[in-house]
N, C-alpha and C positions, 0 to 999 in steps of 0.2 A: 427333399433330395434334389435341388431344384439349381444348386450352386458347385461351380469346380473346388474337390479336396484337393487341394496342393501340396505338393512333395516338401514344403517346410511346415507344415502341420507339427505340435508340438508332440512328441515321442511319449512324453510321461504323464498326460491326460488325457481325458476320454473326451471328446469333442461329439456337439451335441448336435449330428446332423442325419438328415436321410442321406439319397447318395449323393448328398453334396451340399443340402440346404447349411444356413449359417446358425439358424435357434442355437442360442447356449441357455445349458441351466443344467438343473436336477432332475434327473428320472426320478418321477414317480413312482405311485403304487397302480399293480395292473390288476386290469381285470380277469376272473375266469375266463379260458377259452372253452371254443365248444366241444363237443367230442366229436372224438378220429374216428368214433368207430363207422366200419365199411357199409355202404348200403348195399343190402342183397337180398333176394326175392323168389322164390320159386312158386312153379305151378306144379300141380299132377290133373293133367284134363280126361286121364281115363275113369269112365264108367264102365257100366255093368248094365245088358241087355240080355232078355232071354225071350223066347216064342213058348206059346204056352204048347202044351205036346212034346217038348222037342226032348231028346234024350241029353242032348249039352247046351252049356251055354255059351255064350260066345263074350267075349272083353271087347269094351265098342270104344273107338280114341276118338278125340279130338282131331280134325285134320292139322298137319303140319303149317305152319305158317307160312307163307312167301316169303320168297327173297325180300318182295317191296314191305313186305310188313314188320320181317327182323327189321330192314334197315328203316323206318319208321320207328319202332320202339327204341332201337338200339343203333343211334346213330353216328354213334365213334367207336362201334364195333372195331378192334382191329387196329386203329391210331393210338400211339403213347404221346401224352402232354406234359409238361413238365412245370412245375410250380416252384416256384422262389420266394416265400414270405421274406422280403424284408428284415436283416439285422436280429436279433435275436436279444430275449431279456436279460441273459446274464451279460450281455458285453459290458456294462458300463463296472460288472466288479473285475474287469481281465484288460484292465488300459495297455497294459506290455504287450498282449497277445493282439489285438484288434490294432494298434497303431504299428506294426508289423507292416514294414514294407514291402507290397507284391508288386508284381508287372501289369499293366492292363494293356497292352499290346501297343500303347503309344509313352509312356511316362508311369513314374513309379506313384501310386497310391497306396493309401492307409489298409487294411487288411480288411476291413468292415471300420462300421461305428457304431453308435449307439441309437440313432436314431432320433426322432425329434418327439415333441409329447403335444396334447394339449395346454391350454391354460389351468385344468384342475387335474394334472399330474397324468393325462392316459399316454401310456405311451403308444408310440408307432408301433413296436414289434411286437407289441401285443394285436392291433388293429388288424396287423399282416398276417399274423396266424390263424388269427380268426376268421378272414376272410378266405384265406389259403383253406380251411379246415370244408367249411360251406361250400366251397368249390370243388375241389376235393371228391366231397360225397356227390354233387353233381353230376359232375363227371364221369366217376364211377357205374353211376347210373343209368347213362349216357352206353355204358360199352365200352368205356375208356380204359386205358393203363395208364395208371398217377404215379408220376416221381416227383418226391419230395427233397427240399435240398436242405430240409430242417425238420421233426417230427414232435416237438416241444420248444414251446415258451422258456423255457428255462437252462438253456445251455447257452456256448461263449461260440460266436461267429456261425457255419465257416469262414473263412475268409470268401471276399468275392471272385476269386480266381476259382476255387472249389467247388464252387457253387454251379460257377459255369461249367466248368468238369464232367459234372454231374451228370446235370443234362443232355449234354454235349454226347457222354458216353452210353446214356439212354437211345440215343439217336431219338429222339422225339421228335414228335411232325411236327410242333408247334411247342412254344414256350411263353410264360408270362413271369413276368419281376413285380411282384405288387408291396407299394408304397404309397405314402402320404406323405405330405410337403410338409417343410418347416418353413413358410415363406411370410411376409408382411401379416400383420394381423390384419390390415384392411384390403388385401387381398382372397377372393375366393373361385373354388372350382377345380377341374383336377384337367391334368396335363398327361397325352402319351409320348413318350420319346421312342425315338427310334433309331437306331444304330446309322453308321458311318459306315461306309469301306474302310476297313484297317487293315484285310490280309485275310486272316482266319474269318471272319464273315463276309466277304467277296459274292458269294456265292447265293446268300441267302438277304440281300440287302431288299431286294425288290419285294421276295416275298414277306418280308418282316415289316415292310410299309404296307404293303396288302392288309396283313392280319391288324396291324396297327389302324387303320381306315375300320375294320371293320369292329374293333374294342372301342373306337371315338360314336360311332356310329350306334353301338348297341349302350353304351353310358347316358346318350341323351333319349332314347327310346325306352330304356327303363329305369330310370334314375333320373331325380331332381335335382340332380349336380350339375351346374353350368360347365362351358369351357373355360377354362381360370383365367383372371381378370387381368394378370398380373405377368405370365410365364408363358411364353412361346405366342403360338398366333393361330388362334381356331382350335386350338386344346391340343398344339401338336409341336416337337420342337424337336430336332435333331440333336444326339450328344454323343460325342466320340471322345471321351474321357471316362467313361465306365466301364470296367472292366468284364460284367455281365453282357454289356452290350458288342464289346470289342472285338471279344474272345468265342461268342458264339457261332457254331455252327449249324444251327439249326434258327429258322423262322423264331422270330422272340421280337416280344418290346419290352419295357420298364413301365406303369403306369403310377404317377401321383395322383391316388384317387380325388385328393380334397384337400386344402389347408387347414393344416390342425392349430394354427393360431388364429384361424377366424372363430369366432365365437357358432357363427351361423353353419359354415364346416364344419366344427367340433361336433357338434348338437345332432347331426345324422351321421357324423363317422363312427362315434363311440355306440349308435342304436344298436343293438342285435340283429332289428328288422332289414335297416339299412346294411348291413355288412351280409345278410342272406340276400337282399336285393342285387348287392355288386357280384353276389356270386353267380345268380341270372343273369345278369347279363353276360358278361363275361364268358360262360358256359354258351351262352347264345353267340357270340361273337366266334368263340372255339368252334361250332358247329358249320357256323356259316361259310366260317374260312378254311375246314375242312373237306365238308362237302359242297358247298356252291350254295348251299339254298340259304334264300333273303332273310335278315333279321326280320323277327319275329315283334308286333306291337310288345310291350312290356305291362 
């Protein structure tokens, strides 16, 4: 997603990019994603105490937890985040729908696309959901309320103006766009971009470079993923031609995890291990820049 879509993109094909990388080809065949389903947990800490003699017995509890101890288990108690997997599997059967001309608050872009793939056919929007999915339940975990701007691999867009909508109308404390680059194949590593003053994000420019410092920051403390070799400078590059990025009003970046035409990117992006790994971090990153406290070793 690493290149500008331009307003003469051809209308009646599906162009084979992240939010903007140039890869052309064929979608592949994608992998299972993981499952959505919610993580949840309960206790019951009451016992049962009695004195011998006594005519009753009495129900003996657990003491209540502290303040400091919810907010240690349950550290996004209260905060809603917002998740944006990347392009989705059916776009490349809905070319009319997805090259659909929207607004992105500075020039007219393509509606979505398809996304870019591996060398042995894995696509992006499969990568994104799966790692969305991991996240997700992290989160959840975490005390969080999760919006999603997509809930299966297999539907057509939204468009990216919708997307942002989304979250936008979530009011979310914090927001992520997660993606993988179609860039050089001897290019590797993954890049965060970070929005632009364009009007509608005015407001939230500084803190979306905050939270953006703090997803570059938690990538290289728990993940073997360099800063990309190829795209921006120190794994960070400013884009004000995406309409996620434009239109946001809430704290948000866009991250390319990894080049999926590197052979040596491919090989930990398609892992299951590696896409629960980006989902630690990341969750880490969410935490730190909600609450202050320092990313955690990985």
């Amino acid at each position: 997603m690493h290149q500008t879509r331009r307003f003469a993109a051809a209308l009646g094909t599906v162009a084979l990019v992240c939010a903007g990388c140039t890869t052309a080809g064929t979608v592949g065949l994608q992998a299972a994603s993981p499952s959505t389903a919610a993580v949840s947990a309960s206790a019951d800490p009451s016992a049962a105490s009695s004195q011998s003699g006594s005519a009753s017995r009495a129900g003996a509890t657990s003491p209540a937890a502290s303040p400091a101890q919810a907010a240690a288990a349950l550290p996004l108690a209260g905060k809603t985040v917002g998740i944006d997997p990347g392009h989705d599997g059916g776009n490349f059967n809905d070319p009319a729908f997805i090259n659909t001309l929207i607004w992105n608050g500075r020039a007219p872009e393509t509606c979505d696309t398809t996304g870019t793939q591996t060398a042995g056919g894995y696509t992006e929007a499969q990568f994104n959901f799966n790692v969305a999915t991991y996240l997700r339940a992290d989160l959840l975990a975490a005390g969080a309320r999760v919006v999603m701007t997509r809930h299966s691999n297999q539907g057509v867009g939204p468009c990216v103006t919708t997307r942002a909508q989304i979250i936008n109308r979530a009011r979310a404390d914090v927001a992520i766009d997660i993606h993988a680059d179609g860039g050089p194949a001897y290019g590797r590593g993954f890049t965060v971009l970070e929005p632009v003053a364009d009007g509608p994000n005015n407001k939230v420019i500084r803190a979306s470079i905050g939270f953006g410092n703090d997803v570059r920051a938690a990538m290289l403390a728990y993940t073997s993923m360099p800063e990309s070799t190829y795209y921006g400078f120190g794994g960070v590059i400013e884009r004000d031609d995406l309409a996620g990025l434009n239109l946001t009003t809430v704290p948000k970046i866009l991250i390319e995890c990894g080049n999926m035409p590197s052979a040596t990117d491919a090989a930990l992006l398609t892992s299951p291990a590696f896409q629960r790994l980006l989902a630690r971090a990341f969750t880490a990153a969410i935490v730190a820049f909600l609450t202050g406290r320092p990313i955690p070793k990985g």
